[in-house]
C-alpha positions in Angstrom: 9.0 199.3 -55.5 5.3 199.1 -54.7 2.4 197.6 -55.9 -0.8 199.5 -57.2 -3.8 198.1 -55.7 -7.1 199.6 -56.6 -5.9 202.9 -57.0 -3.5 202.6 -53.7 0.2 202.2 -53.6 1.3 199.4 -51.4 5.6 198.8 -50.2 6.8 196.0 -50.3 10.2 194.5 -49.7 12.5 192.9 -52.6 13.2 189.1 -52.2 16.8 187.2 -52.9 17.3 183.5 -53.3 19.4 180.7 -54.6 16.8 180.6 -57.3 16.4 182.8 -59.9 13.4 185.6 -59.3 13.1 188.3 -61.0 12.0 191.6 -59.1 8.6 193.2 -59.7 8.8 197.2 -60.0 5.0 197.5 -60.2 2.2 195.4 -60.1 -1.5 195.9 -60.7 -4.4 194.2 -59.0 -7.4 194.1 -61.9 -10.3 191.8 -61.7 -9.9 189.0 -64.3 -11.7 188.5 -67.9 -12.4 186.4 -70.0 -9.8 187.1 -72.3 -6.7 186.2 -69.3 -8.0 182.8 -69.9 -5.1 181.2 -71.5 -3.1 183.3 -69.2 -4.3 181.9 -66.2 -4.4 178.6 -66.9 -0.8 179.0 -68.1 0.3 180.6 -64.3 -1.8 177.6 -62.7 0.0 174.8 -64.8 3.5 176.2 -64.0 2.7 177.0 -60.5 1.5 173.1 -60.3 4.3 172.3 -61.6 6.6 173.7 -59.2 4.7 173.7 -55.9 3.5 170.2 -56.0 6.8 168.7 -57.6 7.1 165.8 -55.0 3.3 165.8 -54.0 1.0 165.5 -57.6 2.4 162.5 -59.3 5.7 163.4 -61.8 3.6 161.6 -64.7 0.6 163.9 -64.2 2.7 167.0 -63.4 4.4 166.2 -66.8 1.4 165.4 -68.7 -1.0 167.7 -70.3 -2.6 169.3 -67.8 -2.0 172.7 -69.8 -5.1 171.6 -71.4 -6.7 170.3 -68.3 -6.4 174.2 -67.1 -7.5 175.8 -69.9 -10.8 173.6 -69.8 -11.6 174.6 -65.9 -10.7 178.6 -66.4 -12.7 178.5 -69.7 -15.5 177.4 -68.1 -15.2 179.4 -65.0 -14.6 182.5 -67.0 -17.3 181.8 -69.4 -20.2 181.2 -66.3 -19.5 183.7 -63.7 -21.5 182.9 -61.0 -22.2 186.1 -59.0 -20.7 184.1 -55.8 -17.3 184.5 -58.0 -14.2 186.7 -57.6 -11.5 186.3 -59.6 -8.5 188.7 -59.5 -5.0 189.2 -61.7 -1.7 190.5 -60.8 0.3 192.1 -64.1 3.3 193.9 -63.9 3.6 197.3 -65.4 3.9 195.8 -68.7 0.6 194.0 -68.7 1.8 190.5 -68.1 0.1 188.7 -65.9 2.1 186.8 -63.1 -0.6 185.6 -60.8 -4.4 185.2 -59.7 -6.4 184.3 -57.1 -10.0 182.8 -57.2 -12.6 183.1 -54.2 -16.6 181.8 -54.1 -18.7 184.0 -51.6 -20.4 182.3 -48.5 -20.0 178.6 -50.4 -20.6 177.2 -47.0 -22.6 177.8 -44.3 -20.0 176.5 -41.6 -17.0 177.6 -43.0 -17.7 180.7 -45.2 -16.5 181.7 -48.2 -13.9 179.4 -50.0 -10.3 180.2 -51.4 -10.4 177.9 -54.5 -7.0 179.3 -55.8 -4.1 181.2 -55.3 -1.4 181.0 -58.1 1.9 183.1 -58.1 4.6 182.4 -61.4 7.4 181.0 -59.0 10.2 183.4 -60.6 7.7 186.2 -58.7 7.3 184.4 -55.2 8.1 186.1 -51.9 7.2 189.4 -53.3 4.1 190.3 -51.9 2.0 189.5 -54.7 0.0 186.4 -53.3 -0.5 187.8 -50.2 -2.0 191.0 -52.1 -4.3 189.3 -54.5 -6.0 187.3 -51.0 -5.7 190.6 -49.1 -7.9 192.0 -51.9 -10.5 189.1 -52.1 -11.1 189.7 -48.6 -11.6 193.1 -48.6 -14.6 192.2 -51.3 -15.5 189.6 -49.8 -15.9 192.0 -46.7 -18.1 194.8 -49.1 -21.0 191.8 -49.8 -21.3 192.5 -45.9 -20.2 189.3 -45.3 -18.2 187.8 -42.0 -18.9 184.2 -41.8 -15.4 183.4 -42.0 -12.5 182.3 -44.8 -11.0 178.7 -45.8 -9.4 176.7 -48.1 -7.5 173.7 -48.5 -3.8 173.1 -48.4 -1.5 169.7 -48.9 -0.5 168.9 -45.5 3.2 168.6 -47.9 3.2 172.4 -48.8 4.3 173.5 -45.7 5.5 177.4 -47.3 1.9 177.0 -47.9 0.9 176.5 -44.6 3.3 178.7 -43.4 2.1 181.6 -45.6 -1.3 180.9 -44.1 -0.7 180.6 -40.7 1.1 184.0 -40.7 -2.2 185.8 -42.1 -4.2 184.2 -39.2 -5.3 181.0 -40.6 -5.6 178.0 -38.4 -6.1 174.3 -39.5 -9.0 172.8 -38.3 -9.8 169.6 -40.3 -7.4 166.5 -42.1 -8.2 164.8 -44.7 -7.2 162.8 -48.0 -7.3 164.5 -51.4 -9.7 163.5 -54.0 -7.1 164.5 -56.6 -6.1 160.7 -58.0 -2.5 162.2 -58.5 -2.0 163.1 -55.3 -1.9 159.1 -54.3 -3.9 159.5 -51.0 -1.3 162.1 -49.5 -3.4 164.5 -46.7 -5.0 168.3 -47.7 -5.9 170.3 -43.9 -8.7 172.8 -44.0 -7.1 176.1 -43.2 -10.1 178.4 -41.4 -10.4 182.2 -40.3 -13.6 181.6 -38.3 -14.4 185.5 -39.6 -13.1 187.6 -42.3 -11.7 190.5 -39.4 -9.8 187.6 -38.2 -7.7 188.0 -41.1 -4.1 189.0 -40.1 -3.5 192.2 -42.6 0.5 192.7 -42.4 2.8 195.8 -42.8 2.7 195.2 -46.7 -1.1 196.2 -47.1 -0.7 199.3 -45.0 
């Protein structure tokens, strides 16, 4: 198995669980359109809904928020900024099973921002995630740009934090979240102080 990354071909290792997951044969890494709009926001709702079962409110998470998604990533899609990177995984039939959204040098402290990063959770522990933020870097790297990586993570998702901290990221700020559903539970500002601090595993060699 291997996934197909801007014309390279990277291994990676199959996954097994109690859950059900289905196994990727190929995946390509494209940038996004505007036409994967209802296909992102689609990914993003159900990986919502999984992730932060137990962290977002069960009455939002349940709601429409379908909707909600397709609002933000119409917009998004639609306006482009030129600070914007947004990238899709699809498997070798064309279906999409994750994206990942990145804004260039947002902030003059901590650098450029990880805004999202959205795997179906039947694909999980594949290498896919970890792929789509190996690629924003590497762009983000081509703007000749090294003032450094973050993003923010619920202080709750610790396979989250976990995924992060393996890839080099250090928390470096606590906060509460702005989100009303998340009923004042803590996000931590993950931070790669530069973009070669970035911990770049076996899987993207």
């Amino acid at each position: 198995m291997a996934l197909a990354v801007l014309g390279c071909m990277l291994p990676f290792p199959a996954y097994s669980s109690k859950q059900e997951f289905q196994i990727l044969a190929d995946v390509i890494i494209r940038s996004a359109t505007k036409a994967d709009t209802a296909e992102i926001a689609a990914i993003h709702t159900a990986s919502w809904r999984d992730a932060y079962a137990g962290i977002l409110a069960a009455e939002f998470l349940n709601g429409d928020i379908e909707s909600n998604r397709l609002e933000l990533w119409s917009r998004r899609l639609g306006e482009r900024p030129p600070s914007q990177l947004v990238d899709v995984a699809c498997d070798a039939t064309g279906a999409m099973v994750a994206f990942a959204c990145s804004y260039h040098d947002v902030d003059a402290r901590w650098g450029s921002l990880v805004d999202n990063l959205h795997v179906l959770p039947r694909f999980r522990g594949q290498g896919v995630g970890e792929t789509l933020l190996q690629g924003l870097v590497a762009q983000l790297a081509a703007r000749e740009s090294d003032t450094g990586l973050h993003l923010w993570v619920f202080e709750a998702n610790t396979a989250g934090l976990r995924f992060y901290h393996r890839l080099g990221g250090r928390v470096v700020e606590r906060k509460t979240s702005e989100i009303p559903a998340a009923g004042g539970k803590a996000v931590l500002r993950v931070h790669w102080p530069a973009l070669s601090q970035f911990a770049w595993t076996s899987r993207s060699r």
